[in-house]
C-alpha positions in Angstrom: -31.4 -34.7 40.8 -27.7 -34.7 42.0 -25.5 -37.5 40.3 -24.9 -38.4 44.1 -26.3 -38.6 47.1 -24.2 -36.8 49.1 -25.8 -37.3 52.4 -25.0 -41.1 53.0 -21.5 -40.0 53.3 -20.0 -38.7 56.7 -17.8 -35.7 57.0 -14.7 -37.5 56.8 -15.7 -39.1 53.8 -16.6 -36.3 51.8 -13.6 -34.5 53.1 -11.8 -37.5 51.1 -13.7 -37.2 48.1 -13.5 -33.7 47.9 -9.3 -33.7 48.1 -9.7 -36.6 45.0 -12.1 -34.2 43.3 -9.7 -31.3 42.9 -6.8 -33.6 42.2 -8.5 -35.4 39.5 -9.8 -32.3 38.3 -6.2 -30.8 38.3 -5.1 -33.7 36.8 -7.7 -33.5 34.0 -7.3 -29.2 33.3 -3.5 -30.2 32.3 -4.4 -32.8 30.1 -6.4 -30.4 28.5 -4.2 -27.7 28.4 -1.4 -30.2 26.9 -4.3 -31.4 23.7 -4.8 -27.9 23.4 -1.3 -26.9 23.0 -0.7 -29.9 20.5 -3.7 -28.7 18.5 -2.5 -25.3 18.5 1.2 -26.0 17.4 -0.1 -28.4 14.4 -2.7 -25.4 13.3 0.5 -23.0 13.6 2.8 -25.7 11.8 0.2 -26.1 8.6 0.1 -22.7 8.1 3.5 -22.4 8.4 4.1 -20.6 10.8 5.0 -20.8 14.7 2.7 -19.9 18.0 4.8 -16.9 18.4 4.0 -15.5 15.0 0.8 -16.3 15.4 0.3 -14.5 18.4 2.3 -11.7 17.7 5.2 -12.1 20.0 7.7 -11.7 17.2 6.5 -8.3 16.3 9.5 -6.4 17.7 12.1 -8.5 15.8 10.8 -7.1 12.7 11.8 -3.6 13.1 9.1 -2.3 14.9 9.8 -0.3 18.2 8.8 -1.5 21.4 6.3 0.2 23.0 7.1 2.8 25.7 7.1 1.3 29.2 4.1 2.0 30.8 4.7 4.7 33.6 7.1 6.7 31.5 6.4 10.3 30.0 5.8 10.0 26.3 5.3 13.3 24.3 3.1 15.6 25.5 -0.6 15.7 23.5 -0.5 18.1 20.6 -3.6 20.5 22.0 -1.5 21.1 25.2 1.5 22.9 23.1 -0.9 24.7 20.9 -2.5 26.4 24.2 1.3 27.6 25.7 
């Protein structure tokens, strides 16, 4: 059984509640978001370390290359040479 009834309301009315709907529900995916961010910044912070190292955006800084950009010619696959 629904939580509401929706057919005692008119159009206009659940036009209304529909626009309040997706703001509150807006409203409540940031909050969210925001705890979640908290929560992951205090995991990062016990374990010493920050979100970025954590998620392994602070590879390149430690000496690693950065990958090739995608679209460029890398070198071409060892079975190919062997067959010219």
């Amino acid at each position: 059984m629904p939580l509401i009834d929706f057919a005692k309301f008119d159009l206009s009315q659940l036009r209304q509640m529909s626009r309040e709907l997706t703001d509150e529900i807006e409203r409540r995916v940031e909050e969210e978001r925001e705890r979640a961010a908290i929560e992951i910044k205090r995991i990062a912070s016990s374990l010493g370390l920050t979100v970025e190292e954590i998620m392994g955006s602070k590879k390149a800084k430690r000496g690693r290359k950065p990958k090739a950009p995608t679209g460029t010619a890398g070198p071409e696959p060892t079975a190919s040479k062997e067959k010219a």
